[in-house]
BALOBA-1460 file (C-alpha; in Angstrom, 3 decimals):
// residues 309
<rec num="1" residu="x" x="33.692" y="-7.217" z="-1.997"/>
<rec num="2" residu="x" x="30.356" y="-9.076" z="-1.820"/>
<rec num="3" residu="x" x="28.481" y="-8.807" z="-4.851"/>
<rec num="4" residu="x" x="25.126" y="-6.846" z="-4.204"/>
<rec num="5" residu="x" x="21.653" y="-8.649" z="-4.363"/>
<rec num="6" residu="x" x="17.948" y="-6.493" z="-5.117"/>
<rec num="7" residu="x" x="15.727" y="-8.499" z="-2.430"/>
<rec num="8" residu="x" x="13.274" y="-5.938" z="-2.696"/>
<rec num="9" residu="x" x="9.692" y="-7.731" z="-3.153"/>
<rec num="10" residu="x" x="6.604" y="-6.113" z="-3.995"/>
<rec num="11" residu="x" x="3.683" y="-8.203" z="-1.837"/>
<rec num="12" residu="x" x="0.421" y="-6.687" z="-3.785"/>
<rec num="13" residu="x" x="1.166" y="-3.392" z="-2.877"/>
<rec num="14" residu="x" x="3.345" y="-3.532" z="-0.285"/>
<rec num="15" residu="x" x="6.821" y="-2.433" z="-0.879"/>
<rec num="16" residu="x" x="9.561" y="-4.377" z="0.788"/>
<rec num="17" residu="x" x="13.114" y="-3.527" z="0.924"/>
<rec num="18" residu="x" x="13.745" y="-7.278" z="1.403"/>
<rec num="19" residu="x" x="11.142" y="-10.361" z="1.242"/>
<rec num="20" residu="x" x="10.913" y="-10.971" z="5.888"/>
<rec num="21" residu="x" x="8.102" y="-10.198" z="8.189"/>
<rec num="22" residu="x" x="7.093" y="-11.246" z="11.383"/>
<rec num="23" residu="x" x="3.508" y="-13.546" z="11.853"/>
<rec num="24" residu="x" x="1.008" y="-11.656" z="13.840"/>
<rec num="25" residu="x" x="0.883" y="-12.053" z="17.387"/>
<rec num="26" residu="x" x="4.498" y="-13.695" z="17.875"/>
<rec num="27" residu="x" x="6.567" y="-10.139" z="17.821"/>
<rec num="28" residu="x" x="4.046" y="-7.789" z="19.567"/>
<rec num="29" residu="x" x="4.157" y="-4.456" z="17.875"/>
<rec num="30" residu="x" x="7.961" y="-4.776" z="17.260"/>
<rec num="31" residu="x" x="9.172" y="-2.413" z="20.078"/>
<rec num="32" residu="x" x="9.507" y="-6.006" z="22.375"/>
<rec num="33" residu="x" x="12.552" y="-6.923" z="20.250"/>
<rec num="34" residu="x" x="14.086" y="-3.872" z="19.801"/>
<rec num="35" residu="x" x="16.845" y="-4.889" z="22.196"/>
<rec num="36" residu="x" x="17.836" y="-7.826" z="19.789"/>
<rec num="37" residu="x" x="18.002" y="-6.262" z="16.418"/>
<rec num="38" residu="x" x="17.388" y="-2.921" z="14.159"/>
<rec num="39" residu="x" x="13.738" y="-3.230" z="13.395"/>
<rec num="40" residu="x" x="14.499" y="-1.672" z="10.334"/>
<rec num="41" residu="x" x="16.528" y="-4.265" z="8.768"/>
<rec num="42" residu="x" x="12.840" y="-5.943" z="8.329"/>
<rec num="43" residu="x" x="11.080" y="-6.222" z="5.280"/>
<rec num="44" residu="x" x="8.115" y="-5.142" z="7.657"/>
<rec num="45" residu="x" x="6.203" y="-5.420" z="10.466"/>
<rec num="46" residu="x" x="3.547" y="-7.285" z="11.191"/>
<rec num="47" residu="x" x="1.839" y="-6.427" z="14.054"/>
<rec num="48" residu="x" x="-0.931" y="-8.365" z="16.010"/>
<rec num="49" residu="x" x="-4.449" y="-8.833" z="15.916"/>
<rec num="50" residu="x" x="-6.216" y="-5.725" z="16.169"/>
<rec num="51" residu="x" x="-10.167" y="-5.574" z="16.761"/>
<rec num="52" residu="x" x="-12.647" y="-2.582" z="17.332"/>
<rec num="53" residu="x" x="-12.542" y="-2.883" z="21.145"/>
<rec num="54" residu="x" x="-10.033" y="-4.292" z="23.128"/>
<rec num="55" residu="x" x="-9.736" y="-7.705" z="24.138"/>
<rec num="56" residu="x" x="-9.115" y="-9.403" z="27.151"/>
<rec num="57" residu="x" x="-8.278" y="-13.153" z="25.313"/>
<rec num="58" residu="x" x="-9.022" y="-16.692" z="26.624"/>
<rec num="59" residu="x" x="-8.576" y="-17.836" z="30.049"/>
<rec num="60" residu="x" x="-4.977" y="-19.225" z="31.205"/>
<rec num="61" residu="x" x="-3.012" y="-21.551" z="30.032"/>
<rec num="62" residu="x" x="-2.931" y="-20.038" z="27.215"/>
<rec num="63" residu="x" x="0.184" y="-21.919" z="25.506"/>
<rec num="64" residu="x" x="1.603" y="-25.222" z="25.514"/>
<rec num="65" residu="x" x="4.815" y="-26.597" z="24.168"/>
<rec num="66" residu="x" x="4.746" y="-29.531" z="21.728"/>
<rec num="67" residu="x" x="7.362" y="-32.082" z="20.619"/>
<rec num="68" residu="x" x="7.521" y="-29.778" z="17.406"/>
<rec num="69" residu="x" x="6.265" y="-26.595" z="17.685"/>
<rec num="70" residu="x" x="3.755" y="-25.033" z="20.638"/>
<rec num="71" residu="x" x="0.074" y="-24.126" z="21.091"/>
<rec num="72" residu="x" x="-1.170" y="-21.198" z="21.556"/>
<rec num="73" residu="x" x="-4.809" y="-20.070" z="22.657"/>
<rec num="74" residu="x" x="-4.167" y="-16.241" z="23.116"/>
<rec num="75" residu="x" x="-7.998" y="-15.162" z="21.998"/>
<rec num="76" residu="x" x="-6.572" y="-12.219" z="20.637"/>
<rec num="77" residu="x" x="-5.802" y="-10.662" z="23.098"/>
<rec num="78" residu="x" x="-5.615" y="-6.661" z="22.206"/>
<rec num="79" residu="x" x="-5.824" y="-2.826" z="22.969"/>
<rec num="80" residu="x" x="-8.849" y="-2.366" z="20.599"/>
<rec num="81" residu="x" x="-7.798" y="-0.276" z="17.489"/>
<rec num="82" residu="x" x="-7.899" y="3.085" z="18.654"/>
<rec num="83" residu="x" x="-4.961" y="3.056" z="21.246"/>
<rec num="84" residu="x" x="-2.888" y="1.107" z="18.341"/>
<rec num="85" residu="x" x="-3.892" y="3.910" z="16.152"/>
<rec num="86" residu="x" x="-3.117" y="6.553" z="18.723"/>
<rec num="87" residu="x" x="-0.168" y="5.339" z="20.484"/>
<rec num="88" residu="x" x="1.155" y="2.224" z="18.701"/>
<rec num="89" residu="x" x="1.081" y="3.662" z="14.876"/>
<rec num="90" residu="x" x="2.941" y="6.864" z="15.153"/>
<rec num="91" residu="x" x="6.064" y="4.902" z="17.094"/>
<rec num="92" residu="x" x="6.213" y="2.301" z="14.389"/>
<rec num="93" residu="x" x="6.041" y="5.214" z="11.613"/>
<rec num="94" residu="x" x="9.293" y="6.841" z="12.853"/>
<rec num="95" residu="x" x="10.667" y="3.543" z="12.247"/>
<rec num="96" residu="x" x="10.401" y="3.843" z="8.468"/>
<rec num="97" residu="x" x="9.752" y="0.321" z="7.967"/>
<rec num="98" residu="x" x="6.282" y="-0.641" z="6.806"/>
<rec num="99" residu="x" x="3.767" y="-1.478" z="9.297"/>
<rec num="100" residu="x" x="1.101" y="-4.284" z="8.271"/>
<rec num="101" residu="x" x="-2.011" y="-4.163" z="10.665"/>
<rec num="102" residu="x" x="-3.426" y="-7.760" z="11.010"/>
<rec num="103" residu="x" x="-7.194" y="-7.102" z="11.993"/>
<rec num="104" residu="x" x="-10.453" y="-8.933" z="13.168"/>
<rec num="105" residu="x" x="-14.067" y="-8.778" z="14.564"/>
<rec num="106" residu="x" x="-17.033" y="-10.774" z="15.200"/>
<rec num="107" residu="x" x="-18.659" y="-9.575" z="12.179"/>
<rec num="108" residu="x" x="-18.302" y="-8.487" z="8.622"/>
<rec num="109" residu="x" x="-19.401" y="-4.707" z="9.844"/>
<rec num="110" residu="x" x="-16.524" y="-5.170" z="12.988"/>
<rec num="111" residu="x" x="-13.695" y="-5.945" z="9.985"/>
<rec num="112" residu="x" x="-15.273" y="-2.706" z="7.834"/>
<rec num="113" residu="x" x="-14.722" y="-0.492" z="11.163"/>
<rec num="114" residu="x" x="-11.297" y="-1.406" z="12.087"/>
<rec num="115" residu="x" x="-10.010" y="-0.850" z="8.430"/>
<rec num="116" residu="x" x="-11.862" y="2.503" z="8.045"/>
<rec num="117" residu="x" x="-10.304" y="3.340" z="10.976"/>
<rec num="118" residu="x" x="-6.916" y="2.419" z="10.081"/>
<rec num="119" residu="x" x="-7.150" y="3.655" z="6.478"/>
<rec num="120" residu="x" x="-4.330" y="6.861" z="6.265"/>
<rec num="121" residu="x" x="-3.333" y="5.985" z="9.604"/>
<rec num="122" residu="x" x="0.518" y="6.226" z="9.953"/>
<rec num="123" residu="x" x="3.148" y="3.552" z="8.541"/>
<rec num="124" residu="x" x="0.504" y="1.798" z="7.457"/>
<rec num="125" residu="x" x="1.338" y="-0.276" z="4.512"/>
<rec num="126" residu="x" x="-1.045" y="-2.833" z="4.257"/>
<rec num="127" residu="x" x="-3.931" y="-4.758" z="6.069"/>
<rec num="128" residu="x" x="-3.830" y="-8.762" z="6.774"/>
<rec num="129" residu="x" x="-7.317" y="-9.592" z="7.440"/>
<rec num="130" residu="x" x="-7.217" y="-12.340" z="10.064"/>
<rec num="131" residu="x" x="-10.809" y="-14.815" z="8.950"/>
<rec num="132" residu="x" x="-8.570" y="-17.813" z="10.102"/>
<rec num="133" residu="x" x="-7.947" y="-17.759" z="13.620"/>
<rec num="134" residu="x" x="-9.016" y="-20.998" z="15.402"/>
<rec num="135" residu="x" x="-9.354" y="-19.911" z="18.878"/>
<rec num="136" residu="x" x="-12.069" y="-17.013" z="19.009"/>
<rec num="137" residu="x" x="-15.375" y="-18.185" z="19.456"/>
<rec num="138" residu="x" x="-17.046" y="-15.831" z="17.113"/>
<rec num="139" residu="x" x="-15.612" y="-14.360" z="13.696"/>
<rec num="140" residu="x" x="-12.282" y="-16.309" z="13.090"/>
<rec num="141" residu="x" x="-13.155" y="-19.484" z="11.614"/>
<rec num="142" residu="x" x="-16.846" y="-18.494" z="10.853"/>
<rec num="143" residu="x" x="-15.478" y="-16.970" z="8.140"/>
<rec num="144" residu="x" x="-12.260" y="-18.633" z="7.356"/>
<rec num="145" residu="x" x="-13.867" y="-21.962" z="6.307"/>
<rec num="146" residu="x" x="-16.890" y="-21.015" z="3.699"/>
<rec num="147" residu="x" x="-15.712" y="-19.147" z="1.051"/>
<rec num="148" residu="x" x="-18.827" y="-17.008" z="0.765"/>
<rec num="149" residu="x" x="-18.270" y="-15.434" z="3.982"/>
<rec num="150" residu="x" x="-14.356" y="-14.835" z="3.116"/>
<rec num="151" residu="x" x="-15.480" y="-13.211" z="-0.005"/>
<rec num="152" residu="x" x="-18.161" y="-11.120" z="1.984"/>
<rec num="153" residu="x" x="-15.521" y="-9.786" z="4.246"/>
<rec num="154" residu="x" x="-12.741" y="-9.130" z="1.412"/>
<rec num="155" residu="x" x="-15.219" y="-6.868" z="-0.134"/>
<rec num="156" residu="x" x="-16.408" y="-4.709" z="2.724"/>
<rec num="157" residu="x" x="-13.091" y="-4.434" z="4.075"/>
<rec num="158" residu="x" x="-12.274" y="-3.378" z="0.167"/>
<rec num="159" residu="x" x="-14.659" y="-0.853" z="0.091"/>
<rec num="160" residu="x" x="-13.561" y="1.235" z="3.127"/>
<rec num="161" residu="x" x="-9.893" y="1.576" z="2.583"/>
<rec num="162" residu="x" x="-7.174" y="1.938" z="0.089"/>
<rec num="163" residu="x" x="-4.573" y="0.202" z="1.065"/>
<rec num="164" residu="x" x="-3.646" y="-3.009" z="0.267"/>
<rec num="165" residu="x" x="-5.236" y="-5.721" z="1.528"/>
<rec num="166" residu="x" x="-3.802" y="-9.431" z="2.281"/>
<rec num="167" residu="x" x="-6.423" y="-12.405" z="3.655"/>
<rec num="168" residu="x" x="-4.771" y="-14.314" z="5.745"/>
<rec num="169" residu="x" x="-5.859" y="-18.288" z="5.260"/>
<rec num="170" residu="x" x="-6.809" y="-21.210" z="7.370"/>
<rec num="171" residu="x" x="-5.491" y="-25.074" z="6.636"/>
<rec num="172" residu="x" x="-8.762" y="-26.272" z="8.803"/>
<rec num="173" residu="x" x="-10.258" y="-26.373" z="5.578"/>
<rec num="174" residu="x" x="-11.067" y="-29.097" z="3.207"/>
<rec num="175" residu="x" x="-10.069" y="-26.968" z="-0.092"/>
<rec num="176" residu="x" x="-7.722" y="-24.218" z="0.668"/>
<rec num="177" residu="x" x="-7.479" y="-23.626" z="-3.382"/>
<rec num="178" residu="x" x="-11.437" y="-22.330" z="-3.243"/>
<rec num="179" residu="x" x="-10.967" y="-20.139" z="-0.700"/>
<rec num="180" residu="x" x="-8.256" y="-18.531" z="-2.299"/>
<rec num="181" residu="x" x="-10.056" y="-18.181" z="-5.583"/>
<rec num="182" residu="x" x="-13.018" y="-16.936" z="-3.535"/>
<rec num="183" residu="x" x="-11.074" y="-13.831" z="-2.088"/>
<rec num="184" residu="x" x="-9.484" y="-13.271" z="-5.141"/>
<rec num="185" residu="x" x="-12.463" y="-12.895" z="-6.901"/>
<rec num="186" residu="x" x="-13.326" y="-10.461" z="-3.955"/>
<rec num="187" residu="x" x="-10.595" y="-8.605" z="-4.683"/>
<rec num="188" residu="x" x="-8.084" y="-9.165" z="-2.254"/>
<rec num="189" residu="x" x="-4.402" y="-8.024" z="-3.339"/>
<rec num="190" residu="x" x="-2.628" y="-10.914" z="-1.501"/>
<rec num="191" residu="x" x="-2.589" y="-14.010" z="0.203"/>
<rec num="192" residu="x" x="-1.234" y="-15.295" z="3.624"/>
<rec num="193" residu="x" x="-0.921" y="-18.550" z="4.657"/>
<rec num="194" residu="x" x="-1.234" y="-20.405" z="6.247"/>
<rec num="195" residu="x" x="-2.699" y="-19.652" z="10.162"/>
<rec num="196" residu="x" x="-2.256" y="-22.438" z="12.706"/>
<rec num="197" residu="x" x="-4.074" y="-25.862" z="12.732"/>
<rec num="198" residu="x" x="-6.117" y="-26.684" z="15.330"/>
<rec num="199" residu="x" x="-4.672" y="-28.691" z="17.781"/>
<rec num="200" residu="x" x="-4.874" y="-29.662" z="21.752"/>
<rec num="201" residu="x" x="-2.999" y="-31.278" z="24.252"/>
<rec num="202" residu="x" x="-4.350" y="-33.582" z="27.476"/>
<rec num="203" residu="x" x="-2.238" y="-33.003" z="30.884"/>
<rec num="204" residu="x" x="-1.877" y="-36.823" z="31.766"/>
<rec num="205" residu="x" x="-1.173" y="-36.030" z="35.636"/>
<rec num="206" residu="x" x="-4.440" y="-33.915" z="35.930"/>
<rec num="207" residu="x" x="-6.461" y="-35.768" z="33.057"/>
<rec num="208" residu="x" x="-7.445" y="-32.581" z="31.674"/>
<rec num="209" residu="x" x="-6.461" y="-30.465" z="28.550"/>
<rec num="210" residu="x" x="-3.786" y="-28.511" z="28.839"/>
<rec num="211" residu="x" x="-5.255" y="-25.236" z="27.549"/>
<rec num="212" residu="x" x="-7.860" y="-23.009" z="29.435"/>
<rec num="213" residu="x" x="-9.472" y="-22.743" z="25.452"/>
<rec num="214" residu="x" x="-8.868" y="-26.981" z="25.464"/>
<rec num="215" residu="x" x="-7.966" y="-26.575" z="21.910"/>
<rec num="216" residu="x" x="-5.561" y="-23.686" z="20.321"/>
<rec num="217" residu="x" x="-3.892" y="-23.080" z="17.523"/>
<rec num="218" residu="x" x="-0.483" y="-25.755" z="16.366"/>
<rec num="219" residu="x" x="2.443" y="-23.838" z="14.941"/>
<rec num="220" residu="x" x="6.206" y="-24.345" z="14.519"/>
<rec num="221" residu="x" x="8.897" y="-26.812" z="12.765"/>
<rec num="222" residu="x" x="5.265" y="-29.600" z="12.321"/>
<rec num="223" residu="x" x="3.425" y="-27.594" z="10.385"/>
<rec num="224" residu="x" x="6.221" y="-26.688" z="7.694"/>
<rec num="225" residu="x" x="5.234" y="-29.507" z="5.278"/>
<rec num="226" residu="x" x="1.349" y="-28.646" z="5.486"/>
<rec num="227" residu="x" x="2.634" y="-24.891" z="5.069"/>
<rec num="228" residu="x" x="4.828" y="-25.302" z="1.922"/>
<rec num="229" residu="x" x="2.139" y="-27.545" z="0.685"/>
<rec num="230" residu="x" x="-0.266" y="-24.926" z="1.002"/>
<rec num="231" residu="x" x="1.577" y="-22.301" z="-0.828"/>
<rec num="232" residu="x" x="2.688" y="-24.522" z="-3.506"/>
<rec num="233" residu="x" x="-1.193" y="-25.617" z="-4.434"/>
<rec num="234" residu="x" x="-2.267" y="-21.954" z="-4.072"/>
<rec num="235" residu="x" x="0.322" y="-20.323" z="-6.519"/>
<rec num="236" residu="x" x="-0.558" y="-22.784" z="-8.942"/>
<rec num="237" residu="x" x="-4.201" y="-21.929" z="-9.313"/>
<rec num="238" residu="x" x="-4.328" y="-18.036" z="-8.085"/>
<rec num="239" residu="x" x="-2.348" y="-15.114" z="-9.375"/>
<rec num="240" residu="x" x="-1.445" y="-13.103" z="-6.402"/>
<rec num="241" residu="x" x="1.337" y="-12.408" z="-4.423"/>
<rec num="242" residu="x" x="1.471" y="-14.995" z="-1.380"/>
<rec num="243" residu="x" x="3.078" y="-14.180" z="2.451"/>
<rec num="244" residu="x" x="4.028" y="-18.096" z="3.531"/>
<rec num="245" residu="x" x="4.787" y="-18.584" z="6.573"/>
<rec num="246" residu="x" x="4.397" y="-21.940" z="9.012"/>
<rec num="247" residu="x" x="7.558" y="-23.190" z="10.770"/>
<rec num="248" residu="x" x="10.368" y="-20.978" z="9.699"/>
<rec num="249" residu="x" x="13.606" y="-20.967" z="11.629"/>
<rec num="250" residu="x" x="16.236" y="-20.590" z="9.086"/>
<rec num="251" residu="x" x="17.233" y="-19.313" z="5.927"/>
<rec num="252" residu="x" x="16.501" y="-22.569" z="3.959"/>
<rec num="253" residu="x" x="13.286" y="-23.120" z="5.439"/>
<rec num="254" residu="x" x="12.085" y="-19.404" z="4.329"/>
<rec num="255" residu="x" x="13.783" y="-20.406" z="0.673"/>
<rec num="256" residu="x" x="11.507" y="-23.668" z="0.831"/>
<rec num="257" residu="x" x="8.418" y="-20.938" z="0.810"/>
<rec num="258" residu="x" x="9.855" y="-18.897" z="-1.710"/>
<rec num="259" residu="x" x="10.376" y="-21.553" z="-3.917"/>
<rec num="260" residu="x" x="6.914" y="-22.816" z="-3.961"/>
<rec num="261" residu="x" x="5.357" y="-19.610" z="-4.912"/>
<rec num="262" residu="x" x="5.662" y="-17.223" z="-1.900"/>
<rec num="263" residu="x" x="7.068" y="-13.468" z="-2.332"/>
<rec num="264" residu="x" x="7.519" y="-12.996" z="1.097"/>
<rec num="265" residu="x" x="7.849" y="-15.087" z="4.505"/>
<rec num="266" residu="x" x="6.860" y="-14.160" z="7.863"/>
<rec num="267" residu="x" x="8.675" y="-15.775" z="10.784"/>
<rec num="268" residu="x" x="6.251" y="-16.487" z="13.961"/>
<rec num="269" residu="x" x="6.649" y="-19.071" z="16.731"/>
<rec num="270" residu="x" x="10.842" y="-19.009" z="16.211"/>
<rec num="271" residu="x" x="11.145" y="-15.452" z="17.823"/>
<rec num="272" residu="x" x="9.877" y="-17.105" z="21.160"/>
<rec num="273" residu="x" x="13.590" y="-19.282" z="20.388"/>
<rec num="274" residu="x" x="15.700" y="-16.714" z="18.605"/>
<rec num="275" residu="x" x="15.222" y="-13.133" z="19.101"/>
<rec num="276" residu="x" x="17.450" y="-12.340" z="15.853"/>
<rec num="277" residu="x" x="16.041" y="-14.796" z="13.851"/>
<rec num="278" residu="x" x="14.658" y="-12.521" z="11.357"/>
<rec num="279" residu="x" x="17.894" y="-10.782" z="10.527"/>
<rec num="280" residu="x" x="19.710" y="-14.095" z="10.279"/>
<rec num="281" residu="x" x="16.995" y="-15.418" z="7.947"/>
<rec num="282" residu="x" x="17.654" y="-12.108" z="5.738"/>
<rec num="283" residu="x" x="21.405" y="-12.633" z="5.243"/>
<rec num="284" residu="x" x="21.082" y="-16.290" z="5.174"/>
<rec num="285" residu="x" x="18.554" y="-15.113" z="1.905"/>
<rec num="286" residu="x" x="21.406" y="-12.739" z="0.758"/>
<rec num="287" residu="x" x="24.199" y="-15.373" z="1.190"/>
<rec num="288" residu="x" x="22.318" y="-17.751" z="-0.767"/>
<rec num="289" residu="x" x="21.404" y="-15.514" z="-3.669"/>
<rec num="290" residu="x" x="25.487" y="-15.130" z="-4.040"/>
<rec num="291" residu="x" x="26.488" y="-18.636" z="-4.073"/>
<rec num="292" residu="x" x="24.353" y="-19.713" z="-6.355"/>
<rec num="293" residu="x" x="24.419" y="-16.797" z="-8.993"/>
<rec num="294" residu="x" x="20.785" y="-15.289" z="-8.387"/>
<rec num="295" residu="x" x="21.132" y="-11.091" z="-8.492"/>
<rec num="296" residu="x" x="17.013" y="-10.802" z="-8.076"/>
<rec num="297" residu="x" x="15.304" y="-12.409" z="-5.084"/>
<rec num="298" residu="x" x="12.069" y="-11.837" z="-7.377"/>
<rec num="299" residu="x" x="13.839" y="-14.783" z="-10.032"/>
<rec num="300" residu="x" x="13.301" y="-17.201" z="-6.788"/>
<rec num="301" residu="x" x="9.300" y="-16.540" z="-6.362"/>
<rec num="302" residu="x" x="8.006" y="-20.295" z="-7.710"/>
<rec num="303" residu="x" x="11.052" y="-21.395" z="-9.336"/>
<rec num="304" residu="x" x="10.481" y="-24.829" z="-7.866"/>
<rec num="305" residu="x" x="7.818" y="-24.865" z="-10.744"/>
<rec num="306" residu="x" x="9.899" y="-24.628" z="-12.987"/>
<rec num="307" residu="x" x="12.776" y="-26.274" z="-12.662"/>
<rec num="308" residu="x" x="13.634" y="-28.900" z="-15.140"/>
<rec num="309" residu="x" x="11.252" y="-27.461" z="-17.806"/>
């Protein structure tokens, strides 16, 4: 008989029955893959970028593949937060799984609206506010990269609801560690990190880029090393639970995150590959834990620190 494991994580609030999510915007609102695999084998669900009105996103193309990964310009593309809360929320609550809204605007007020909005809604466990996406024109990055304006945003979006709330980070930074601290201080209750890094691609037959946007957003296998990176640096200097995520395909690559400091991993541009991916990443976790004598995923969380001490 296989010896049982706890992989139950709490992510600053956010109860998880085991430490996988998806990234926002690569598994739609979850119902997509529901041919593949039990959405409620998930640790949660994170579904994508929701803003006050709906969306219609950049022009086409709007992704590219790359040697190592892909681009993506989607523009956040969305149904504007009341038909998510209307329609989209009270599907995902029968589900039983917790639901994680990732949300955005154009301003500070636009972030304060969408959370108010979504505050009691149902299944909602916890808000990922999105200051770090690289291919709106307006919000995204505006606030992403100057840790005042991170800060500013933390605190309104604090003051409207109670849930938890999780700021998801850019690398197209110079100092990743003081915007951290500067959210922190606003009171965020986690971290996520990191978003894509701006990238673009030229179509050498046409001479022009290969994105409608020209540049988008670089994820996949390339940016693993930036991503563990990341998390390592940031759980050294801030004290709050971290959601890594950049690259992850396999069990050993989520470990990699969880090792440096993450509690929990979300899995993004390998669902485009592997539809199951998530469930084979949790009982490649679970496998892992048995070979090697761990009985607590939570003894894991930075232990990469602290080896050889």
């Amino acid at each position: 008989m296989s010896t049982v494991v706890n992989t139950t994580v709490n992510l600053g609030g956010i109860l998880m029955r085991n430490p996988v999510t998806t990234a926002s915007g690569t598994f739609g609102f979850g119902f997509e893959y529901q041919p593949y695999l039990d959405l409620r084998r998930l640790g949660a669900i994170t579904v994508k970028g929701t803003t006050p009105l709906p969306r219609r996103g950049n022009p086409p193309p709007r992704i590219a593949e790359t040697p190592a990964g892909m681009l993506n310009a989607i523009g956040l593309q969305n149904s504007g937060v009341d038909r998510v809360k209307e329609e989209i929320l009270p599907r995902l609550a029968a589900l039983g799984v917790p639901v994680i809204v990732n949300i955005a605007g154009d301003t500070v007020a636009d972030y304060a609206l969408v959370a108010r909005k979504l505050d009691g809604a149902p299944g909602v466990a916890g808000l990922e506010i999105n200051i770090s996406c690289p291919n709106v024109k307006k919000g995204g990055l505006q606030f992403g990269s100057d840790p005042q304006g991170a800060a500013e945003v933390t605190r309104a979006v604090k003051s409207v609801t109670g849930l938890p709330v999780m700021v998801k980070l850019s690398p197209n930074v110079t100092d990743l560690v003081a915007m951290a601290e500067a959210v922190a201080a606003a009171g965020a209750d986690a971290l996520s990190m990191i978003n894509t890094l701006l990238g673009m691609a030229i179509d050498v037959e046409r001479r022009r880029p290969l994105l409608g946007n020209v540049t988008g957003g670089l994820s996949g296998p390339a940016v693993r090393p930036v991503a563990v990176r990341a998390v390592w640096q940031v759980y050294k200097a801030v004290r709050l639970p971290i959601l890594g995520m950049g690259g992850i395909g396999n069990a050993r690559d989520a470990l990699e995150f969880i090792l440096a400091g993450a509690t929990a991993v979300a899995v993004g541009t390998a669902n485009f590959v592997n539809p199951r991916v998530t469930v084979e990443i949790i009982a490649g976790i679970e496998d892992y834990m048995r070979q090697n004598g761990f009985q607590d995923i939570n003894e894991l969380i930075g232990l990469a620190h602290r080896s050889g001490e």
